[in-house]
C-alpha positions as CSV (number, residue, x, y, z in Angstrom):
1,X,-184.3,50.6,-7.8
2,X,-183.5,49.6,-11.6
3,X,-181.8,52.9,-13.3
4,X,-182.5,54.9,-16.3
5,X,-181.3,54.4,-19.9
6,X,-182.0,56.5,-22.8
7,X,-183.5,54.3,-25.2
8,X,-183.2,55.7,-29.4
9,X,-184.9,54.8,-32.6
10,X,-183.4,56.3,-35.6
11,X,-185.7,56.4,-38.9
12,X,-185.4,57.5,-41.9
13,X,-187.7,60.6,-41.3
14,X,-188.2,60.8,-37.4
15,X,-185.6,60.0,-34.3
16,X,-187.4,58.7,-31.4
17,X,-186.0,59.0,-27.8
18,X,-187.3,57.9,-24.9
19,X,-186.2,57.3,-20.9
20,X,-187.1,54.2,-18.9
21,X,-185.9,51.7,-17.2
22,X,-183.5,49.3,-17.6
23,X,-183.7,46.0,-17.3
24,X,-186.8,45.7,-15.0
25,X,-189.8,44.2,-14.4
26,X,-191.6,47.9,-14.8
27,X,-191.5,49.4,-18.0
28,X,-191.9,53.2,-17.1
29,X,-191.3,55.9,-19.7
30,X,-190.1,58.8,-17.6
31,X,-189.7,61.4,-20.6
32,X,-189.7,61.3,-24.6
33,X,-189.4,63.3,-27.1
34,X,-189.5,63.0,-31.3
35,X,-187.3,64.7,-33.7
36,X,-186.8,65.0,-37.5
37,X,-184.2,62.5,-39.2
38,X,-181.9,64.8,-42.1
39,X,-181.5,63.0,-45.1
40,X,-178.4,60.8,-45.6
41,X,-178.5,60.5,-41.6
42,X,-179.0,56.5,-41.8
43,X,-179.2,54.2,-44.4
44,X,-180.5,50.8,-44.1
45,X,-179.1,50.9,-40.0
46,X,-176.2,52.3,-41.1
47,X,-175.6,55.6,-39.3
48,X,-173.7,59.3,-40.3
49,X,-174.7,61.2,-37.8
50,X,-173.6,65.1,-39.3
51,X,-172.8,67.6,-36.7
52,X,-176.0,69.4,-36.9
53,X,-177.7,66.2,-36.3
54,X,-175.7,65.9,-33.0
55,X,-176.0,69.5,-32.2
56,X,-179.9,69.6,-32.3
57,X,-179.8,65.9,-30.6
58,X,-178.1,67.7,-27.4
59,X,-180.4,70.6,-27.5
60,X,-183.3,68.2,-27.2
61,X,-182.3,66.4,-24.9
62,X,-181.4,69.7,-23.1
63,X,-184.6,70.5,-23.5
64,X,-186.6,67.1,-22.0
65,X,-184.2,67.5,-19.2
66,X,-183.4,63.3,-19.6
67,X,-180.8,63.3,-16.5
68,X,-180.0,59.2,-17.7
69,X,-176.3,58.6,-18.3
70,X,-176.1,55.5,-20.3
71,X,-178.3,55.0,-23.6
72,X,-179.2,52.3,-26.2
73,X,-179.9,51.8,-29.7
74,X,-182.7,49.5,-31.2
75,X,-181.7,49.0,-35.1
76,X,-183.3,47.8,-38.4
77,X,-181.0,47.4,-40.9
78,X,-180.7,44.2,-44.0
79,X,-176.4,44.4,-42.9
80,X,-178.0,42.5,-39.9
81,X,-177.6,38.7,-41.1
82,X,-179.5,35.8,-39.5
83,X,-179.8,32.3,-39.3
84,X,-182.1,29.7,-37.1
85,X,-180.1,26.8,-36.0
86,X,-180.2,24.3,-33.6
87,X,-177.5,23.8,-30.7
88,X,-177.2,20.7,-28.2
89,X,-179.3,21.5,-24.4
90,X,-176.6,23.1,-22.3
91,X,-176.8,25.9,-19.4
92,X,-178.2,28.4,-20.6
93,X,-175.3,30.3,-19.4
94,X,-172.8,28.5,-22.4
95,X,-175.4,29.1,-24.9
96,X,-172.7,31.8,-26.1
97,X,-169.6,29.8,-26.2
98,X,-171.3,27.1,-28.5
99,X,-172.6,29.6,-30.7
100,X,-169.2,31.3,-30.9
101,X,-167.7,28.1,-31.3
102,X,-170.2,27.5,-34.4
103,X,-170.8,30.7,-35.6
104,X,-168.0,29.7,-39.3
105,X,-170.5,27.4,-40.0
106,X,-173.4,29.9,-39.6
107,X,-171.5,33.0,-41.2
108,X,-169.1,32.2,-44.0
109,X,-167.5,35.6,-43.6
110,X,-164.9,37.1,-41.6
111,X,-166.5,37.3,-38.3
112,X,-163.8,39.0,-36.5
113,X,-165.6,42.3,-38.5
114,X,-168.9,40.8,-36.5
115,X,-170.6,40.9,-33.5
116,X,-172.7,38.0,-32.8
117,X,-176.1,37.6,-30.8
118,X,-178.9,35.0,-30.3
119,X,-182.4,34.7,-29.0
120,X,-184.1,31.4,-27.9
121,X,-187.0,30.7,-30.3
122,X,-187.5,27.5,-28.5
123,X,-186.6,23.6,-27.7
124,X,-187.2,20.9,-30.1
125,X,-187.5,17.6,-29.6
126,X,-189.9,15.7,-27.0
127,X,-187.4,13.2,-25.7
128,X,-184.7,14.3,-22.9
129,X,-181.8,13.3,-24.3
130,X,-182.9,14.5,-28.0
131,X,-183.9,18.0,-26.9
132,X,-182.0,21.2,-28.6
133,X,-182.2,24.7,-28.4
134,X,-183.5,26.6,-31.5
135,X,-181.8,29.4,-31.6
136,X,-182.0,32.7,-34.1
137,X,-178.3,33.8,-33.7
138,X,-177.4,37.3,-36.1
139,X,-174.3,39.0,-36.8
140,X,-173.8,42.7,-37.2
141,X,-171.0,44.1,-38.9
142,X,-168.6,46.3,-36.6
143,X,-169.0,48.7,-39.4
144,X,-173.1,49.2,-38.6
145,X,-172.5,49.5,-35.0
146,X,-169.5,52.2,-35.3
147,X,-171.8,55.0,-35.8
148,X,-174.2,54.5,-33.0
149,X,-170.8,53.9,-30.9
150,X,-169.9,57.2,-32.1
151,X,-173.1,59.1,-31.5
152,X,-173.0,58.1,-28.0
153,X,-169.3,59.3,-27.4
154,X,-170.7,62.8,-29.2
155,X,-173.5,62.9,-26.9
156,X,-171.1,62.3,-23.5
157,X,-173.4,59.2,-22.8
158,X,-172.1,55.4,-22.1
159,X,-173.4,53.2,-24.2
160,X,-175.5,50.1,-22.7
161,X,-176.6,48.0,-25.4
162,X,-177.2,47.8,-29.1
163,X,-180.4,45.7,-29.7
164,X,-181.9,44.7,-33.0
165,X,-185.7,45.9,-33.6
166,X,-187.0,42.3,-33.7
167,X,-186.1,41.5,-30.2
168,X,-187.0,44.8,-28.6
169,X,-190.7,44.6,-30.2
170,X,-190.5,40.9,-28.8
171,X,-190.2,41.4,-25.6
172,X,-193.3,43.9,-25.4
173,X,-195.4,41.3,-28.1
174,X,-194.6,38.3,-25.5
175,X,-196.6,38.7,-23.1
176,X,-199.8,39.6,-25.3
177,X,-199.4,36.4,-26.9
178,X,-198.8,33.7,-24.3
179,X,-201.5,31.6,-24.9
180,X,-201.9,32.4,-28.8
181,X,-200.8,32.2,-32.2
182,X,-200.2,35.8,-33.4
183,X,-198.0,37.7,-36.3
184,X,-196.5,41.3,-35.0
185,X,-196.0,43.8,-37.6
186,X,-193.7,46.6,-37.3
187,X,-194.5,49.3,-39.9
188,X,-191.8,52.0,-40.5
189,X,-190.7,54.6,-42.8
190,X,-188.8,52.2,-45.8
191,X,-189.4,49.1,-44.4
192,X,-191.7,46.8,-42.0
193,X,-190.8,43.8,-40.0
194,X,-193.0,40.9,-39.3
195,X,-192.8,38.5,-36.6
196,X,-194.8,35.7,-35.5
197,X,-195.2,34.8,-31.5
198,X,-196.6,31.5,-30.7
199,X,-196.9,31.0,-27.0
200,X,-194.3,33.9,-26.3
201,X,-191.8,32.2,-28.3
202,X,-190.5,34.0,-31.5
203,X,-190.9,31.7,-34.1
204,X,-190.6,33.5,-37.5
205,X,-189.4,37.1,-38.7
206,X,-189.3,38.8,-42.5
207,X,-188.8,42.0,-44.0
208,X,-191.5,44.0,-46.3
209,X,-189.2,46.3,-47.9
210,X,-192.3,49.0,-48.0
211,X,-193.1,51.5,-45.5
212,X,-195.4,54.6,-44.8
213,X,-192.9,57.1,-46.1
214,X,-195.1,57.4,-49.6
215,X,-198.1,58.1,-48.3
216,X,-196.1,60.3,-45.8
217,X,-194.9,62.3,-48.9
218,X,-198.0,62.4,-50.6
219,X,-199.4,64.0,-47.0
220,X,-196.7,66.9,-47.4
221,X,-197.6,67.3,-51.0
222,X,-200.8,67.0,-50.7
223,X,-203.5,70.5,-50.6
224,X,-206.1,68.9,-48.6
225,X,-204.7,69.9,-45.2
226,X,-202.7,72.9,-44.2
227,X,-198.8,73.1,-42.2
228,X,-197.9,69.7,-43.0
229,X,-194.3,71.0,-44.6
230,X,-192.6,68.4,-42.2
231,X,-192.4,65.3,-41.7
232,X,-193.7,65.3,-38.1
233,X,-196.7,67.3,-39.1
234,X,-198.0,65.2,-41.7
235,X,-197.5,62.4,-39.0
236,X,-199.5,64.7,-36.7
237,X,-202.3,65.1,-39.8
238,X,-202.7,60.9,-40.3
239,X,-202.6,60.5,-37.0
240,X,-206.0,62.9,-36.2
241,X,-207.6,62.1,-39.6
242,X,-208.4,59.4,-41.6
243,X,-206.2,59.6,-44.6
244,X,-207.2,56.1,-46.1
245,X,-210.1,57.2,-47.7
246,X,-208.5,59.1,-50.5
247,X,-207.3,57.5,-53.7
248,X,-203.8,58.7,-53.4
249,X,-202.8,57.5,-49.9
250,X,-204.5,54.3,-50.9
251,X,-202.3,53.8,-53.9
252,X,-199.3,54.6,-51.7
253,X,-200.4,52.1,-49.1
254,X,-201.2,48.8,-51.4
255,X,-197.4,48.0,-52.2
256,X,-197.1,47.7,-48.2
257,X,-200.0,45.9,-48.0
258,X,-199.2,43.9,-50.4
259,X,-196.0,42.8,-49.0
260,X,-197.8,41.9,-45.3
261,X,-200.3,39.7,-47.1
262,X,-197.8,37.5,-49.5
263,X,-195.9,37.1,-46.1
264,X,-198.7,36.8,-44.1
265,X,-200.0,33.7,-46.9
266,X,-196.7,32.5,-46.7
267,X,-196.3,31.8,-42.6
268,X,-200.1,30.4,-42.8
269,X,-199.0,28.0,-45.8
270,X,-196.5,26.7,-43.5
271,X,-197.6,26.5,-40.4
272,X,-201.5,25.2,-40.5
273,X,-200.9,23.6,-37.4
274,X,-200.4,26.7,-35.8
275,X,-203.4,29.0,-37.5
276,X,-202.7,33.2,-37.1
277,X,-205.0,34.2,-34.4
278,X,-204.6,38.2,-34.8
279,X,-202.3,40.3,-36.6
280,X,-201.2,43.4,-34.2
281,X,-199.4,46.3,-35.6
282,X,-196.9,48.5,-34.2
283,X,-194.7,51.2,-35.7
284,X,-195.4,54.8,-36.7
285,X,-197.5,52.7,-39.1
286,X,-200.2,52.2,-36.2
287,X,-200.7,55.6,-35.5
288,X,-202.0,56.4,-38.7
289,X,-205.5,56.9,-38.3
290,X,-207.7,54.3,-40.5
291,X,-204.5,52.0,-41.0
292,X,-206.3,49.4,-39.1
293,X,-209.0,49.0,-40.9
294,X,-207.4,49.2,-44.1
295,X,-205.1,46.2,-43.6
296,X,-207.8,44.2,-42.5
297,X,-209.3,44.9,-45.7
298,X,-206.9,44.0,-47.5
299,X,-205.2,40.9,-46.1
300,X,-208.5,39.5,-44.9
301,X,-207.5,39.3,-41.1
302,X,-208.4,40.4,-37.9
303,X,-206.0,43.8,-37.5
304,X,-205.2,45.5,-34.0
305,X,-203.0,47.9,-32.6
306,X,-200.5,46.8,-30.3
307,X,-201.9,48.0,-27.3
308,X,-203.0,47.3,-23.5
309,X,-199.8,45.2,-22.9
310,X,-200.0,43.8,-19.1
311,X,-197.3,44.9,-17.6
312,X,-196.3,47.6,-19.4
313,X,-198.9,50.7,-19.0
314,X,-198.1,51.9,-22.4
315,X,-201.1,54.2,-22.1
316,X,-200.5,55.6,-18.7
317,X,-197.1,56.5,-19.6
318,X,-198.3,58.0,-23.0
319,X,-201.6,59.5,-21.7
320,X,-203.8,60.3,-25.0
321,X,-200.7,60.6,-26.9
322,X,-199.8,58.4,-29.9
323,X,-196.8,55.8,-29.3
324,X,-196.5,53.3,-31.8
325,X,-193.0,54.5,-32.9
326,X,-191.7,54.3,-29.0
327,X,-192.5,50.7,-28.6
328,X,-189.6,49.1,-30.1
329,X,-187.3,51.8,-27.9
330,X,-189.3,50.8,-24.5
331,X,-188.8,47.1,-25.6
332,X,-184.9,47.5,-26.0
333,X,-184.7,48.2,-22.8
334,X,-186.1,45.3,-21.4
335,X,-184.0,42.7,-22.5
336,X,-181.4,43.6,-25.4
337,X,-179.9,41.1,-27.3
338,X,-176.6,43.2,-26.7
339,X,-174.6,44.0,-29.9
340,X,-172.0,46.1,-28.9
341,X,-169.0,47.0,-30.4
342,X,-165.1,45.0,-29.0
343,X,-163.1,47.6,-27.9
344,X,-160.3,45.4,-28.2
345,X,-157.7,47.2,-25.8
346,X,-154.1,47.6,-27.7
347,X,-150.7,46.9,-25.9
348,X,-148.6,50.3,-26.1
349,X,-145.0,49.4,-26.8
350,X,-142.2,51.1,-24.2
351,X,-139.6,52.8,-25.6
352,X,-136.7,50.7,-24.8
353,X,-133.3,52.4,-23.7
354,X,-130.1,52.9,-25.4
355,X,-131.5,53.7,-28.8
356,X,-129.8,57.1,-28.7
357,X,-126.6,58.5,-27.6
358,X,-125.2,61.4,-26.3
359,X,-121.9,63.3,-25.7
360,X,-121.5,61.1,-22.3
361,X,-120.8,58.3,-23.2
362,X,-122.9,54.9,-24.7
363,X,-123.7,53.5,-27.8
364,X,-122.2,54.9,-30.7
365,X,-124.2,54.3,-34.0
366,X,-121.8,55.4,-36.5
367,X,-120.1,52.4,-37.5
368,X,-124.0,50.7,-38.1
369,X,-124.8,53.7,-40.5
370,X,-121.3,53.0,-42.6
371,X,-122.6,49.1,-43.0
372,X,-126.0,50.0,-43.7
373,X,-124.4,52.3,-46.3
374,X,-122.0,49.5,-47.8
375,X,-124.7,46.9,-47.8
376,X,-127.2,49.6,-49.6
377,X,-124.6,49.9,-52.2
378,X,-123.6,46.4,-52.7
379,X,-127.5,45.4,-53.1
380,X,-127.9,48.5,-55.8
381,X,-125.2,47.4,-58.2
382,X,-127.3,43.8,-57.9
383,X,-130.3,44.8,-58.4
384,X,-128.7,46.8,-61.7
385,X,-126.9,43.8,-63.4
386,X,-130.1,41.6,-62.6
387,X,-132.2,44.5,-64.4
388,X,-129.8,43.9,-67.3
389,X,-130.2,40.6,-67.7
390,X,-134.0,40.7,-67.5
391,X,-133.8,43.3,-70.6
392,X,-131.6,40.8,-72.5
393,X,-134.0,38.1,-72.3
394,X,-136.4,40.7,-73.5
395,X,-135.4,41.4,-76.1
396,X,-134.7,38.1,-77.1
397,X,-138.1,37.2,-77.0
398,X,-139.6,40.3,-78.9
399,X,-137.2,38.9,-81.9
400,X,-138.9,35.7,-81.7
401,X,-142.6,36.9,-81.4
402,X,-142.0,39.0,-84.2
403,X,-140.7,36.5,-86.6
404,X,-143.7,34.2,-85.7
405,X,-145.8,37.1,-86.1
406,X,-144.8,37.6,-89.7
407,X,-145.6,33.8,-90.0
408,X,-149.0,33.7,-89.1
409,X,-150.2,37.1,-91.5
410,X,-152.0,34.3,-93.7
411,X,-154.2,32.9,-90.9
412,X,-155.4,36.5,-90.6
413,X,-158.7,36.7,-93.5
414,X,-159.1,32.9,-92.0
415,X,-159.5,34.5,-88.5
416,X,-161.5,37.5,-89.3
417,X,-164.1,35.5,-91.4
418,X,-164.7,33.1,-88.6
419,X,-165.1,36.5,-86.2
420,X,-167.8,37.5,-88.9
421,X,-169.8,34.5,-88.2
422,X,-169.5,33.7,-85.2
423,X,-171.0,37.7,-84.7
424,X,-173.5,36.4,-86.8
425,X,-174.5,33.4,-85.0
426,X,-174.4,34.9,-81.6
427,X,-177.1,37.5,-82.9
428,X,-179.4,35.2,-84.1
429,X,-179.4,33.4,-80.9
430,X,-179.9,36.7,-79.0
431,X,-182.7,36.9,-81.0
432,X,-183.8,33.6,-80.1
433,X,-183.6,34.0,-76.5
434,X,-186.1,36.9,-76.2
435,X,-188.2,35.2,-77.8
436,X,-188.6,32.1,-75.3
437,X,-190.7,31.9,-72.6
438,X,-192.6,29.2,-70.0
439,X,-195.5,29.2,-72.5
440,X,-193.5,26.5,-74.7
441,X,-193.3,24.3,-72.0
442,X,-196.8,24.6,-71.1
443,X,-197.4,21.1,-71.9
444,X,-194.9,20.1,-69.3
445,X,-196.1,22.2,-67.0
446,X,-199.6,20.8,-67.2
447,X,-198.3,17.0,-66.7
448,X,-196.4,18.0,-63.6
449,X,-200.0,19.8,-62.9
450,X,-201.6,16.3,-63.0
451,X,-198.3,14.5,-61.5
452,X,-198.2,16.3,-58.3
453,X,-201.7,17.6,-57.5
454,X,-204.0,15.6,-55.5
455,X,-206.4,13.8,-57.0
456,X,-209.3,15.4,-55.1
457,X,-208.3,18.6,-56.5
458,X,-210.3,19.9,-59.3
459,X,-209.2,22.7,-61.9
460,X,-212.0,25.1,-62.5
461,X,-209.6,27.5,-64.6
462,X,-206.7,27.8,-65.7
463,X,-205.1,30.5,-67.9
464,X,-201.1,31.2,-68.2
465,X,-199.4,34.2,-70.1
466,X,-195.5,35.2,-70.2
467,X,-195.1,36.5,-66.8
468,X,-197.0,33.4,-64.7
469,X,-200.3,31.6,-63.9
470,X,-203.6,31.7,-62.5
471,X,-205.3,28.5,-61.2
472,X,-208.9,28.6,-59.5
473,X,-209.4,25.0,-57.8
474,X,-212.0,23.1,-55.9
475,X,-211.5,20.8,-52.9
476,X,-213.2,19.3,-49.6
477,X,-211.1,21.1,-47.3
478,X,-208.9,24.5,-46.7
479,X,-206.2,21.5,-45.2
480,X,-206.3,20.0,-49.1
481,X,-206.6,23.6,-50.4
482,X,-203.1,24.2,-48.3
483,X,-201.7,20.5,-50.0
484,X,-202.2,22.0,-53.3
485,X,-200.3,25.3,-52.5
486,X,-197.3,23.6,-51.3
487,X,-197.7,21.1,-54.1
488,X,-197.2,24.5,-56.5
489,X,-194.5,25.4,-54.5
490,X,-192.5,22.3,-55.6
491,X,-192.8,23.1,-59.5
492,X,-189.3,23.7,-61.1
493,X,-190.7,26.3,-63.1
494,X,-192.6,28.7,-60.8
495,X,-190.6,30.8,-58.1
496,X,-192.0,29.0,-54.4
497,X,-192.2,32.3,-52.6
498,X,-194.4,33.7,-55.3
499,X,-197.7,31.2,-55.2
500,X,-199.9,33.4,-53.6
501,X,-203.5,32.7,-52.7
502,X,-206.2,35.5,-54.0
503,X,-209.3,34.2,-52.7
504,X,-211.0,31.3,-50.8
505,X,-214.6,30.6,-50.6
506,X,-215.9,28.1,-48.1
507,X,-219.7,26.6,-49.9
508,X,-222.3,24.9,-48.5
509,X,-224.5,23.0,-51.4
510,X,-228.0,23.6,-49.5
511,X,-229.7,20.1,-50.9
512,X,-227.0,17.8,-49.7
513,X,-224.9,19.4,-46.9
514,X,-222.0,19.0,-49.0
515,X,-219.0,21.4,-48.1
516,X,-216.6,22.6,-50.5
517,X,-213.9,24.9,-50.8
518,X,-213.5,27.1,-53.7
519,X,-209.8,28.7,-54.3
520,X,-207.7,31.0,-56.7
521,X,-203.2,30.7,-56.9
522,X,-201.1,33.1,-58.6
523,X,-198.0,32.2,-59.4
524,X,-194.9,34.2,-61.5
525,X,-192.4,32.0,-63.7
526,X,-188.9,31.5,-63.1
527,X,-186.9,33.0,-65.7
528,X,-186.7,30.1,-68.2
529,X,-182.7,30.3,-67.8
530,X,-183.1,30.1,-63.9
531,X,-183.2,26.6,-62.2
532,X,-183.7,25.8,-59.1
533,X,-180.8,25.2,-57.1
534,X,-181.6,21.5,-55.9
535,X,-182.3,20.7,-59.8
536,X,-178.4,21.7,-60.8
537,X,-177.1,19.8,-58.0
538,X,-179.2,16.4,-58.4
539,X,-178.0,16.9,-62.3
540,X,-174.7,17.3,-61.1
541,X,-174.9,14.0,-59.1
542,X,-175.8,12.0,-61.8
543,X,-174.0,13.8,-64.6
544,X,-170.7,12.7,-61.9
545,X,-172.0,9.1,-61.4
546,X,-172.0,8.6,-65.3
């Protein structure tokens, strides 16, 4: 039989905690439990754990009567940095040594302050001899695991397995999406991770750096409901009741929505061979009441809870409790990726004999203190007539600088008149620079407009002001409509990942049959200073080939 591990989430506001088992085909929680996070407790993955903290963590688990003796953490964190890269076809058992062996090229940094880990996000190629492994290898600082390292030493448990939240919501989203296209999004307290799962491969991951924790606060401000003073009862109060009908939790939702639709707009952009199929949330996210609903509002897709997994009997294990916030912990313990910090064992030196004497005979280290002593006082008389010299020259050559100074006293109304203007001059172009903007270039912009867009498209409207544009475009198809958007992506002068589509309208002319679809871009300049980083380089090229 597989054996237990305590699996752990640490949030911002809440720590969740559950045990199941490892590393087995059944996914059984046996026991969980939820508490409050203090403030300054973790930042961004990085954990303090404060002695009250790890006082009230062993009173809890005291208290669920947890009898596992190894746990895990799954962590969010930004220190975690990532790359997709492609390695030759070997066994998948030296998968690691090639990515070790490769991991320079991946991480210019100092990796022995790393730990690396991978997942398989596929093979590419079609041909045998062609194939490679994609792979998504990240690196976590030993810094960011040192505290979880440490909270398991305080809490007399061995630690199993450091796993990165991505994988550990992964392994439960695999298996709900083996035959489909589908994006995974993980909604926490300060941030929210989205994944997409085609055919139970991970293919794509970004971070929404927005969360529930404002409407959370406005929940524990709020006079609508009473005892919601803690975090874990305003949970308890979105959970049971529809929140999202009220103004002010729907102004504290639409900056997280917002960041799940540009990202969702941007996978779709790129991947129209590949179209999203659903969009499932997870998270203490899901388990507010109404959240469904309200993101499918307002990203204009097909929203569900991450529920009913085969193999997994979330449900049964939860009963008619929420569990959104323990999926990522029951995931870890699946299949971690396995951060974990390198106790690098260090060689103890012996103390070697004969380094001290006594009255019986041996080494005698007298005669080594009167040399030491000699040679201390031969090197200080040195080091005194070299300090001499260096004074000498010193001097020397404050003489001179002060006779050229006395010299040069004319040049000084020369020097401070050009100080005057140059003041001047660099005021005026200050004052130039705020006042440019992308709107001079506008002209420019609408040639490259005509250059790069298809000819099918058609311009409805255009309007531009200092910040960016708005386009609203007609073509045959959403394929052509997806042409133009990457088209805008191209444009020197508009930052890619910010061409976002507002709307799209598929028409039907009644008389002829005719389809046609109808769709509006926004897009935000580039600060007219900033240029792309492929435009510098190609100038560089042929500014070095002149």
């Amino acid at each position: 039989m597989a054996g237990k591990v305590i699996s752990i989430e640490i949030g911002y506001s809440l720590t969740r905690v559950c045990e199941v088992d490892y590393k087995a085909k059944s996914h059984r929680v046996y026991r969980r439990f939820t508490m409050p996070t203090p403030e300054g407790v973790i930042n961004d993955g990085m954990l303090r754990a404060t002695p009250e903290y790890i006082e009230a963590f062993k009173k809890e688990l005291a208290g669920s009567k947890m009898a596992a003796k190894q746990v895990m953490f799954t962590i969010t964190s930004g220190k975690i940095a990532s790359r997709e890269v492609m390695v030759p076809l070997v066994k998948e058992n030296r998968i690691a040594d090639v990515v070790v062996a490769n991991a320079s090229e991946y991480f210019p940094v100092d990796l022995s302050q790393y730990e690396l880990a991978y997942n398989i996000l596929g093979i590419v190629g079609e041909e045998k001899g062609s194939q490679q492994y994609k792979l998504l290898v990240m690196a976590a600082p030993q810094t960011l695991l040192d505290g979880y390292y440490e909270l398991a030493k305080a809490l007399n448990l061995e630690l199993a397995a450091i796993d990165y939240a991505g994988n550990s919501i992964f392994q439960v989203a695999k298996d709900k999406a083996a035959h489909e296209t589908c994006l995974v999004v993980k909604i926490d307290e300060r941030s929210t991770l989205v994944m997409a799962v085609q055919n139970s491969m991970l293919t794509f991951t970004r971070n929404v750096s927005y969360g529930v924790d404002d409407a959370i606060q406005t929940i524990m401000e709020s006079t609508r409901w009473a005892n919601t003073d803690t975090v874990v009862d305003a949970m308890d109060a979105m959970s049971l009741n529809d929140c999202t009908v009220f103004p002010e939790i729907i102004e504290a939702l639409e900056p997280l929505a917002g960041g799940i639709s540009r990202v969702v707009d941007y996978y779709a952009s790129h991947n129209t061979d590949a179209p999203v199929e659903k969009i499932y949330i997870t998270g203490i996210g899901a388990d507010i009441k109404g959240m469904v609903d309200f993101l499918s509002k307002e990203i204009g897709y097909a929203v569900e809870p991450l529920r009913q997994v085969e193999g997994w009997n979330l449900e049964k294990s939860f009963r008619t409790q929420f569990y959104g916030g323990y999926v990522a912990c029951v995931g870890a313990a699946a299949a971690p990726l396995g951060f974990k910090k390198d106790e690098k064992k260090k060689s103890k030196g012996k103390a070697k004999d004969g380094a001290a004497s006594d009255s019986k005979g041996g080494f005698n280290g007298a005669p080594i203190a009167y040399t030491i002593l000699a040679l201390g006082i031969v090197a200080g008389v040195a080091l005194a007539a070299v300090s001499v010299l260096r004074f000498m020259e010193a001097e020397r050559q404050n003489m001179e600088l002060r006779a050229r100074n006395s010299s040069l006293e004319a040049i000084i109304p020369i020097y401070n008149e050009y100080v005057a203007t140059q003041t001047s001059y660099n005021l005026v172009q200050a004052m130039y620079s705020v006042t440019e903007n992308r709107n001079e270039e506008l002209v420019e912009f609408l040639e490259e407009l005509e250059d790069k867009l298809p000819a099918n498209v058609h311009v409805v409207n255009f309007t531009s002001n200092l910040d960016g544009i708005a386009i609203n475009m007609n073509v045959s198809t959403k394929s052509e409509a997806a042409v133009a958007i990457e088209q805008l992506r191209t444009f020197n002068s508009l930052y890619p990942a910010s061409v976002t589509v507002n709307s799209i309208v598929e028409n039907v002319d009644e008389e002829s049959g005719t389809v046609s679809v109808n769709f509006s871009v926004a897009a935000i300049y580039r600060d007219v200073h900033d240029r792309p980083e492929e435009l510098e380089a190609e100038e560089a090229q042929e500014s070095t080939q002149e």
